[in-house]
SERO-4910 file (N, C-alpha, C, O; in steps of 0.05 Angstrom, whole numbers):
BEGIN
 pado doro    nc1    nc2    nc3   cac1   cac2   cac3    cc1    cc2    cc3    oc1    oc2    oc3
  Unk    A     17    -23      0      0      0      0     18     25      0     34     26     19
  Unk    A     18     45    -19     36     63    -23     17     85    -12     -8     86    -16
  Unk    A     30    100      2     18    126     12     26    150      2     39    161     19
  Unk    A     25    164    -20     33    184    -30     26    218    -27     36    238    -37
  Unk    A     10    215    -12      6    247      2     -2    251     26    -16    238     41
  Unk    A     11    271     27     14    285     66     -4    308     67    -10    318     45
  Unk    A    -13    318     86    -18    347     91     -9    357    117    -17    345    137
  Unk    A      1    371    118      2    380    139    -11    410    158     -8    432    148
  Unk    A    -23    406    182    -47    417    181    -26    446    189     -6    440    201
  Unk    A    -28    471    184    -16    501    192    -36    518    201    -25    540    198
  Unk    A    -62    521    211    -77    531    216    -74    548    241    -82    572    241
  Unk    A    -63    536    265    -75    548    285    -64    580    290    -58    594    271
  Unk    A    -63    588    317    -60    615    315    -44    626    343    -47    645    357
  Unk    A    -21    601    343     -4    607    359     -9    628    393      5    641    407
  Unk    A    -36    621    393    -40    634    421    -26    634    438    -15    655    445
  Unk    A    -20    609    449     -4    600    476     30    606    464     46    606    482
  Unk    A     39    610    445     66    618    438     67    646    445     86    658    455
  Unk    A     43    658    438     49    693    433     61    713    404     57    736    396
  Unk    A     77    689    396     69    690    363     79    672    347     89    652    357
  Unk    A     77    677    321     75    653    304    100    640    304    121    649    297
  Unk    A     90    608    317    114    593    324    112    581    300    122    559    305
  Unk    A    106    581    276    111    560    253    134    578    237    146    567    218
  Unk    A    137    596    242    165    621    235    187    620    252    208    630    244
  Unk    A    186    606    279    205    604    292    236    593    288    237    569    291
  Unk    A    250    600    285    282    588    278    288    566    294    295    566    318
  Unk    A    283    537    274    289    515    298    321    507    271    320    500    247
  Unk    A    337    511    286    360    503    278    371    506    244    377    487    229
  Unk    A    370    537    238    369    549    222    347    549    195    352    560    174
  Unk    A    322    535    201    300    548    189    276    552    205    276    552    229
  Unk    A    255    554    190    233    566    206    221    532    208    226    515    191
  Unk    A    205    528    231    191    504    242    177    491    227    176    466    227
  Unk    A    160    512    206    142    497    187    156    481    160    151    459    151
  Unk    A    179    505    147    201    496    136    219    470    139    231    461    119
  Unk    A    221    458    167    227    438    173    200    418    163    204    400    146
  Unk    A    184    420    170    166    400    173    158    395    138    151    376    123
  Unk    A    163    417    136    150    412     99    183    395     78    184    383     56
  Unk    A    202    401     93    229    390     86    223    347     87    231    327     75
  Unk    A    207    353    108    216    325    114    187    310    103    186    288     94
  Unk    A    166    324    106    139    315     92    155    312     59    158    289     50
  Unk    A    163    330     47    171    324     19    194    300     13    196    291    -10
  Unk    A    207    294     27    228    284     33    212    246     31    221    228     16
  Unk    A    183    240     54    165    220     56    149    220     34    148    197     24
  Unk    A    136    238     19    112    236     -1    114    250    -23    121    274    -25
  Unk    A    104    233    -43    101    254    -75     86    287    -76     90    308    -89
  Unk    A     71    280    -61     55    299    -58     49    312    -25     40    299     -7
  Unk    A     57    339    -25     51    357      4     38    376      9     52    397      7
  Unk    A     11    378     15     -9    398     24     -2    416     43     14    404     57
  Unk    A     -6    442     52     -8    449     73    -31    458     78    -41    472     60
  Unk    A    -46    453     99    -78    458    112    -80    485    124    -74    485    148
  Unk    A    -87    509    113    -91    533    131   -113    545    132   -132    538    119
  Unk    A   -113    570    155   -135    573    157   -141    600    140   -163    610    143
  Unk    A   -118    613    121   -116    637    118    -85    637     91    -65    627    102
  Unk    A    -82    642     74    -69    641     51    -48    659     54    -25    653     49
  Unk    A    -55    682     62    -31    703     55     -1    695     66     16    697     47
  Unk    A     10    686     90     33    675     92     44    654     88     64    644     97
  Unk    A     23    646     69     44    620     57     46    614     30     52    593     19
  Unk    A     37    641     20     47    639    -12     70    633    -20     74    623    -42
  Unk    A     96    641      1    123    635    -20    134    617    -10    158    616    -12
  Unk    A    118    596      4    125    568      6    138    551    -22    160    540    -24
  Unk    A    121    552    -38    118    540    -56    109    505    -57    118    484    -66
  Unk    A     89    512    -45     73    491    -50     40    485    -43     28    500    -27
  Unk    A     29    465    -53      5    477    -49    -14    479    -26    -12    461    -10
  Unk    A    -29    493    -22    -49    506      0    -77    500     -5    -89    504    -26
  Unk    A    -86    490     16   -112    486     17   -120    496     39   -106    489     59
  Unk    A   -143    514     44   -159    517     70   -177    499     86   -196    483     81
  Unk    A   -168    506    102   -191    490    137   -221    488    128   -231    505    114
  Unk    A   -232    470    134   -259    471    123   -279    485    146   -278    478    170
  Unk    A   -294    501    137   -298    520    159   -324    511    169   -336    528    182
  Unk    A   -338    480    165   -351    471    185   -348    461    205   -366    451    220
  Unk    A   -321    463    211   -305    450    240   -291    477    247   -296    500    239
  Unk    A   -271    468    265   -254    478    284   -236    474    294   -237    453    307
  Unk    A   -207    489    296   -193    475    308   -172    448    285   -174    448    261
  Unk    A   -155    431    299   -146    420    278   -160    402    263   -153    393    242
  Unk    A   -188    395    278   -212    373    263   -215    391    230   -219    379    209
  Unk    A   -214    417    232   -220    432    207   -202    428    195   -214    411    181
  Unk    A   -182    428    186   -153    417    177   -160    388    173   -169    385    151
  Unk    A   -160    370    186   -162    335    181   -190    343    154   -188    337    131
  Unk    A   -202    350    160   -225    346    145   -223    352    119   -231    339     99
  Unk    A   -209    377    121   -207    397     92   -191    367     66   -198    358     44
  Unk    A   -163    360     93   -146    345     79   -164    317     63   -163    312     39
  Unk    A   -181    303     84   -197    286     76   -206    293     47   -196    285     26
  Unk    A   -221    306     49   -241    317     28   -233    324      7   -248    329    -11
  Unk    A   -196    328      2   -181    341    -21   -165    311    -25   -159    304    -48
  Unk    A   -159    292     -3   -134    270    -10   -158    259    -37   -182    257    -39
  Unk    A   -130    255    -55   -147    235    -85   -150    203    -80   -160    185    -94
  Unk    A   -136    201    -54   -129    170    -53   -147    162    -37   -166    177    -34
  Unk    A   -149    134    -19   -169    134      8   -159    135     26   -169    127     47
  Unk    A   -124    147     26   -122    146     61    -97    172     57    -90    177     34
  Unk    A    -88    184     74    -68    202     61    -54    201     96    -68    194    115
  Unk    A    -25    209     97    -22    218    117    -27    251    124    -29    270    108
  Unk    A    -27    252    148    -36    291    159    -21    285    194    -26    268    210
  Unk    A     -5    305    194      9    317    212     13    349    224     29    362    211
  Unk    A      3    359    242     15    379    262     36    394    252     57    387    263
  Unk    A     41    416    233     66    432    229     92    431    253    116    429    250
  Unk    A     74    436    282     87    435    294    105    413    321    114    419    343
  Unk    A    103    391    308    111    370    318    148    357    311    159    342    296
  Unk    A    154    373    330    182    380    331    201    353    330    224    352    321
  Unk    A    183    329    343    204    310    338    195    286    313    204    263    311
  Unk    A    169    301    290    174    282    266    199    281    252    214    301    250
  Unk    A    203    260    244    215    264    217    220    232    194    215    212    208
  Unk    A    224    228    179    225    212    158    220    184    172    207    166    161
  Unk    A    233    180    202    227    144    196    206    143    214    199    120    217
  Unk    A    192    163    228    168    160    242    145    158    207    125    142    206
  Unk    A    152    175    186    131    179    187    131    142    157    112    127    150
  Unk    A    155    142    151    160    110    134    148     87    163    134     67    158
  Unk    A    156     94    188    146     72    204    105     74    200     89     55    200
  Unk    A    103     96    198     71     97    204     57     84    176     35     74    175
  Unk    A     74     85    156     69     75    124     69     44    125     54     26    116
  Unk    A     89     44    139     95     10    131     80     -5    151     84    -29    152
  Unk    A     65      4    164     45    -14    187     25     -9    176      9    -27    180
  Unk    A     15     12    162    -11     19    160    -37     -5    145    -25    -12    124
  Unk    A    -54    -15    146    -64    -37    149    -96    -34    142   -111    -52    149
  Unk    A   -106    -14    129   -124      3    123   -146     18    147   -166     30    140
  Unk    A   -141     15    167   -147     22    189   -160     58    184   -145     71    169
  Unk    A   -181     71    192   -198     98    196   -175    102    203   -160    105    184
  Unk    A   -163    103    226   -138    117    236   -109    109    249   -107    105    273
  Unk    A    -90    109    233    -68     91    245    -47    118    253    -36    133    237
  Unk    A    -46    120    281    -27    136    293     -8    134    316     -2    111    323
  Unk    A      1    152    328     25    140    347     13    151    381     -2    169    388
  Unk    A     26    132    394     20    146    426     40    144    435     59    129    429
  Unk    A     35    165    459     55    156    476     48    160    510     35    178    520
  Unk    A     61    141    524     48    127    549     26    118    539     30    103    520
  Unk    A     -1    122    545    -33    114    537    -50    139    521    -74    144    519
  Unk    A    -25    154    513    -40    184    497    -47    184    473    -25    189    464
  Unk    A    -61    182    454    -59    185    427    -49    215    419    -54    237    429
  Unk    A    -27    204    388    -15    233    380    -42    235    356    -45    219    337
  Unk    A    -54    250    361    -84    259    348    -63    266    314    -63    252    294
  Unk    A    -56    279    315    -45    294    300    -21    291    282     -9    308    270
  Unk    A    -18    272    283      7    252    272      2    228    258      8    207    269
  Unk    A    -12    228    229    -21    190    227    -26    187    196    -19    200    176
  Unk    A    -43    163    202    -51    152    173    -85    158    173    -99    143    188
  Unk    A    -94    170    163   -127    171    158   -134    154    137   -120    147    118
  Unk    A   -153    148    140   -177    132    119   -195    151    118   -202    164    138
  Unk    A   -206    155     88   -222    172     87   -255    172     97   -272    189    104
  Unk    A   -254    142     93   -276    127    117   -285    141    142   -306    140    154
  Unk    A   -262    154    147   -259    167    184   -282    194    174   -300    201    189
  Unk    A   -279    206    150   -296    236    147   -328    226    156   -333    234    179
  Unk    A   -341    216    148   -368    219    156   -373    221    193   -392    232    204
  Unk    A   -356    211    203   -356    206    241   -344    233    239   -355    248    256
  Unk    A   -329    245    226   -315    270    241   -338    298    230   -343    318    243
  Unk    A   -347    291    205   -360    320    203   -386    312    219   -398    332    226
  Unk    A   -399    289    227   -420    291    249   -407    307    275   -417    326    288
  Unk    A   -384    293    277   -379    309    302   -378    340    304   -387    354    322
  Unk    A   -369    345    288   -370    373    278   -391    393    273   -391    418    274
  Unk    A   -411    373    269   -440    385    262   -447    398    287   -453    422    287
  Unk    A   -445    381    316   -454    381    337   -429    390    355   -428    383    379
  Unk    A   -411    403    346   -397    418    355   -372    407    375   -358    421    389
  Unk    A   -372    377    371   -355    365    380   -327    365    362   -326    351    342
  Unk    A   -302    382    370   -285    388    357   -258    375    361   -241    378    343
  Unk    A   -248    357    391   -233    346    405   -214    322    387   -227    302    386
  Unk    A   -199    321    379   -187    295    359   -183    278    371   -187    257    359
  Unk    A   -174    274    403   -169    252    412   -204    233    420   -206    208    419
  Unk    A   -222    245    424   -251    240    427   -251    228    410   -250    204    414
  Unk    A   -251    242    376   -258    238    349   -246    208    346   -261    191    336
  Unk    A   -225    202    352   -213    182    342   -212    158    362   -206    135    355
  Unk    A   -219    166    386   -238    142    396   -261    129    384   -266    105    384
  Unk    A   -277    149    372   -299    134    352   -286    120    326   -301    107    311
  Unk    A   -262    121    322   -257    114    303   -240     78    303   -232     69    324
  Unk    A   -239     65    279   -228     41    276   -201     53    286   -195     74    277
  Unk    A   -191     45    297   -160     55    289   -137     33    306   -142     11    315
  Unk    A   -114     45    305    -87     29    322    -76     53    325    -81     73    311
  Unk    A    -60     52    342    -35     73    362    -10     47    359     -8     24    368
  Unk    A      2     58    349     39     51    349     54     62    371     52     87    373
  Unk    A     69     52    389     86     67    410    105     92    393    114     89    370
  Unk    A    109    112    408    124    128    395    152    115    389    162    109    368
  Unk    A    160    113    413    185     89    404    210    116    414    232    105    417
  Unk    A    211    141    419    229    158    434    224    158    458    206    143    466
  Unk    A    234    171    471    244    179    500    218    200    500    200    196    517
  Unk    A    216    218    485    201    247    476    190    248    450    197    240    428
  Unk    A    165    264    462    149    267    431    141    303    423    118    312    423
  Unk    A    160    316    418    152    348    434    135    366    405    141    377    384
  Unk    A    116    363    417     93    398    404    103    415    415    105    414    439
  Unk    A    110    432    402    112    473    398     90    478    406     70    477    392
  Unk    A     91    484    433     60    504    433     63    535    451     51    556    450
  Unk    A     87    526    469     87    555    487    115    555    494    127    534    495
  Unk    A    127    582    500    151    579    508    176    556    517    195    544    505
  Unk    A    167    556    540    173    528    555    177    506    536    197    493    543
  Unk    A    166    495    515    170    474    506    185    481    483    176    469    464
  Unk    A    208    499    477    222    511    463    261    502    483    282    498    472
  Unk    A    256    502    510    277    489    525    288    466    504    277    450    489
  Unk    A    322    472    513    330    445    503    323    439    471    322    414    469
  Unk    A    320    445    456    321    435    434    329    459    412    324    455    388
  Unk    A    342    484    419    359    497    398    346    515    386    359    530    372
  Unk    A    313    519    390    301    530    379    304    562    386    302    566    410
  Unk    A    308    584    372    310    609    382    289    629    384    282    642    364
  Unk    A    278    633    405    254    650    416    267    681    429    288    685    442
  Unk    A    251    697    423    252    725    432    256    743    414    258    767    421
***
């Protein structure tokens, strides 16, 4: 089963950072730059999910918007759903600092057609890190309807499997603090 496109979701709005941590210098490029390095690096094809166009025109690559019947990163999963050509695509978190190439070939080569094949760690699901089936859209835009927007919820309703992360650490960018230790330059 060949998995040939990613999206990765860029939407949110860096609240808890204070500002836009997908611009942030993690070890001489910007965060999102990383992640789109190594998404292109895994798949033929790389989406980015936003909620708003103007700063990511000179990416150079293509953009799709949040589907604005949801919220949150469920609006992103969905959009991606609804655009992947295939029936399962991978979709990942811009800001998930410790992907890169053999997490995301490990999540490929297990994948088993499963609504949702993603990673945990201790008993957590990484919501935001995986393999979708496009199967998973009809359970998520219900949820959505009714204003249930939570991914880890969402994907309890769903078929799915959790893979151990298999590191020590699994670190999201979300606020200062989780910028410690890893080279990233803030201020």
């Amino acid at each position: 089963m060949s998995i040939d496109s990613a999206y990765i979701l860029a939407g949110g709005q860096s609240r808890r950072m204070g500002r836009d941590k997908l611009f942030l210098d993690c070890g001489g490029e910007p965060l999102l730059v990383r992640t789109l390095g190594i998404c292109r690096e895994a798949f033929a094809s790389v989406t980015l999910v936003v909620r708003s166009l103007d700063k990511f025109k000179s990416l150079g690559c293509e953009v799709l918007l949040d589907n604005p019947q949801a919220q949150g990163p469920m609006a992103g999963v969905i959009a991606a759903l609804e655009d992947c050509a295939q029936e399962y695509c991978f979709i990942t978190a811009a800001d998930l600092y410790d992907l890169d190439t053999q997490v995301a070939d490990r999540l490929c080569a297990s994948y088993r057609g499963e609504q949702y094949l993603g990673l945990r760690e201790s008993d957590l699901p990484q919501p935001l890190c995986g393999i979708y089936h496009r199967s998973a859209l009809p359970h998520l835009k219900r949820r959505a309807a009714v204003g249930q927007f939570r991914m880890i919820e969402a994907i309890a309703g769903l078929e799915h499997r959790l893979l151990p992360i298999g590191s020590e650490k699994w670190r999201n960018i979300n606020c200062p603090s989780d910028l410690v230790g890893i080279g990233v330059r803030h201020g």
